[in-house]
C-alpha positions in Angstrom: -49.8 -90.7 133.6 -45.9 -90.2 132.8 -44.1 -93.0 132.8 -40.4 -93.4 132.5 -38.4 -96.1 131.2 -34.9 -96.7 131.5 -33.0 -99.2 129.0 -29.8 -100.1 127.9 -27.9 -100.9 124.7 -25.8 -103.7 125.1 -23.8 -106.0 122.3 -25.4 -109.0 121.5 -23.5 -111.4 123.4 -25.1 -114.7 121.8 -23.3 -113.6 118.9 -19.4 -113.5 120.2 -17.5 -116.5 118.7 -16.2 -119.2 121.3 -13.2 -118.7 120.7 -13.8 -115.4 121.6 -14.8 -116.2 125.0 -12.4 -119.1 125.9 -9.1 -116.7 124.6 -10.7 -113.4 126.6 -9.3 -111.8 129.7 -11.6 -110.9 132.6 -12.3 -107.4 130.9 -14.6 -109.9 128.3 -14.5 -110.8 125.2 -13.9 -108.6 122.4 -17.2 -107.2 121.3 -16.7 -104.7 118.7 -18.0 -107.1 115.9 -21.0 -107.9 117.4 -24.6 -106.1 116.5 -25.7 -104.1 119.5 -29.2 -105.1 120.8 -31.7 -103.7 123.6 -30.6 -105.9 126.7 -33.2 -108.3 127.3 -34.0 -107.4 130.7 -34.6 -103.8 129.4 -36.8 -105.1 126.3 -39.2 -106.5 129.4 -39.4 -103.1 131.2 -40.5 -101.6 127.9 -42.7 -104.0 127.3 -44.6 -103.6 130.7 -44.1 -99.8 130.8 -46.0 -100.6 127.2 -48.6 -102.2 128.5 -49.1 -100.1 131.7 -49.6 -97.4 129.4 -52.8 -99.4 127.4 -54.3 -100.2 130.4 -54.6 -96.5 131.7 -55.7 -95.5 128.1 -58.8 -98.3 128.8 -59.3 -96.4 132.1 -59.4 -93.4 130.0 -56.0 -92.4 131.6 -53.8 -90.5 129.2 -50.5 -92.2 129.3 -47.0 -91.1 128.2 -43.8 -92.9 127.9 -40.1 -91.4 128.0 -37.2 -93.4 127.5 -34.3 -92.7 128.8 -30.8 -94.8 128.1 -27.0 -94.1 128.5 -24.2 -94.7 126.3 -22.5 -92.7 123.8 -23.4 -94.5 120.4 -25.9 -94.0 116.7 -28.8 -95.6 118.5 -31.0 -93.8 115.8 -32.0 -97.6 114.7 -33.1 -98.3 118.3 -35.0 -95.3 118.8 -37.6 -95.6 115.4 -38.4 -98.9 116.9 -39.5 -97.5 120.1 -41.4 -94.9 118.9 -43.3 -96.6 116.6 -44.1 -98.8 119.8 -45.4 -96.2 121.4 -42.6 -94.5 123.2 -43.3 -90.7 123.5 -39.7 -89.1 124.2 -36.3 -90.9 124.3 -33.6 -89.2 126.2 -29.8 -90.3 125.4 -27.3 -89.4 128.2 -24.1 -89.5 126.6 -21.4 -91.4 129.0 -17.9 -93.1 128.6 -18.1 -96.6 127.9 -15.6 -97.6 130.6 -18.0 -96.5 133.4 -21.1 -98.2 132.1 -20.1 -101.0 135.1 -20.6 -98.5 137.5 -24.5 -98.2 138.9 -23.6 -95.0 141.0 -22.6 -93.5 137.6 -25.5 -94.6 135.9 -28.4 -93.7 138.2 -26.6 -90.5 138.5 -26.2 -89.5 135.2 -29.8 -90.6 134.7 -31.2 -88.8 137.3 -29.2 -85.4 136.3 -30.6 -85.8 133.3 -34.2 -85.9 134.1 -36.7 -83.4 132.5 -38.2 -81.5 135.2 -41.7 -83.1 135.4 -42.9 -85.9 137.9 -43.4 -89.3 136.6 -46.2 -91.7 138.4 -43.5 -94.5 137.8 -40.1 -95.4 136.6 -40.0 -98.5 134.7 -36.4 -100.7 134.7 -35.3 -104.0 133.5 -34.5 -106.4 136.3 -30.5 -106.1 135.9 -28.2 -105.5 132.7 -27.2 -108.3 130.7 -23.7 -106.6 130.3 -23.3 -106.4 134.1 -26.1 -108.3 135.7 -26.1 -106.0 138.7 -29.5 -104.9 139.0 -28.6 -102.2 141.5 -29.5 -99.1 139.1 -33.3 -99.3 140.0 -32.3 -99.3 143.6 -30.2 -96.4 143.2 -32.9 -94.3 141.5 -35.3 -94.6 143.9 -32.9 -93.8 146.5 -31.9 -90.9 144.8 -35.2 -89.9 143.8 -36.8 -90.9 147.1 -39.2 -93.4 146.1 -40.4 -96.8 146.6 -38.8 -99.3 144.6 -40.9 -102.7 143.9 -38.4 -105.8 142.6 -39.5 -108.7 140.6 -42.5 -106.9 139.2 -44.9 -109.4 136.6 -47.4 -107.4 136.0 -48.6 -103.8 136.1 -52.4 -102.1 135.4 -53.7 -99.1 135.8 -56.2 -98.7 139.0 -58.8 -96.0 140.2 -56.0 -95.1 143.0 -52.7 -95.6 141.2 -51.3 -98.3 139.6 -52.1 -102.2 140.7 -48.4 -104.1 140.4 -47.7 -108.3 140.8 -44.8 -109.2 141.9 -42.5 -112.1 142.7 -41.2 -113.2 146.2 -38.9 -115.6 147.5 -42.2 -118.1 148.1 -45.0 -116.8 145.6 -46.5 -113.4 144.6 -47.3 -110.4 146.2 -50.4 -107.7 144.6 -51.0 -104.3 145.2 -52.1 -101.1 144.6 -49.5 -98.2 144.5 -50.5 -95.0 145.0 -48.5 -92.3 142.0 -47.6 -88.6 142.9 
């Protein structure tokens, strides 16, 4: 089973002084001071592409993660830590800050930047917390022309694919998703 993962690297926003905030245009606060952090929405997506792959190793699935992010940056830190997690490959896609608000950009440059295999499921965070937009996974699976499940809580591995939980407007919804 490949899986992919997409995350971002976004400052650590908890950390910006208030007077930071109150004084700041509507660009945002000045940031440049503040550590830089996986955004938290992204830390989930890792964490259930993590656990996806588990469960298909205990159906004695062989499982693979690559990560992909973009940003220009020294994210050598954040990589180590997702390797020794588990993370296979990590992909960087090297793009000007100033574009980082733009989804179309994004999902673009992350789907030029694919490595030419198939993945059985591509694994996102719900939204940034830089931009809290959530369009990105929409636009991948548009791009790539596949079925794009919102609000996921849960993900296994299944005889015919891969069983996913997720969240509606008035409760859960459960199924199994057939993988290329």
């Amino acid at each position: 089973m490949e899986l992919l993962c997409c995350f971002k690297i976004v400052p650590d926003y908890e950390k910006v002084v208030s007077r930071d905030w109150l004084s700041a245009p509507l660009t945002g606060p000045d940031v440049s001071y503040v550590p830089r952090i996986i955004s938290c929405f992204d830390e989930a997506g890792l964490e259930a592409a993590l656990r996806l792959k588990d469960s298909a190793e205990k159906c004695g699935v062989s499982a693979a993660i690559t990560a992909i992010t973009v940003g220009s940056g020294s994210y050598d830190y954040f990589f180590r830590s997702l390797f020794a997690a588990g993370v296979q490959h990590i992909i960087q896609v090297p793009i000007a800050e100033p574009s980082a608000f733009s989804p179309g950009e994004i999902a673009e440059a992350i789907c030029s930047n694919l490595p030419q295999k198939t993945f059985d499921a591509i694994i996102c965070g719900a939204r940034s917390a830089d931009g809290c937009l959530g369009a990105v996974p929409y636009l991948l699976a548009k791009r790539l022309g596949l079925p794009c499940l919102p609000n996921v809580l849960e993900l296994g591995c299944h005889q015919q694919g891969i069983s996913a939980l997720w969240e509606l407007e008035r409760g859960t919804c459960s199924a199994v998703v057939s993988t290329p």
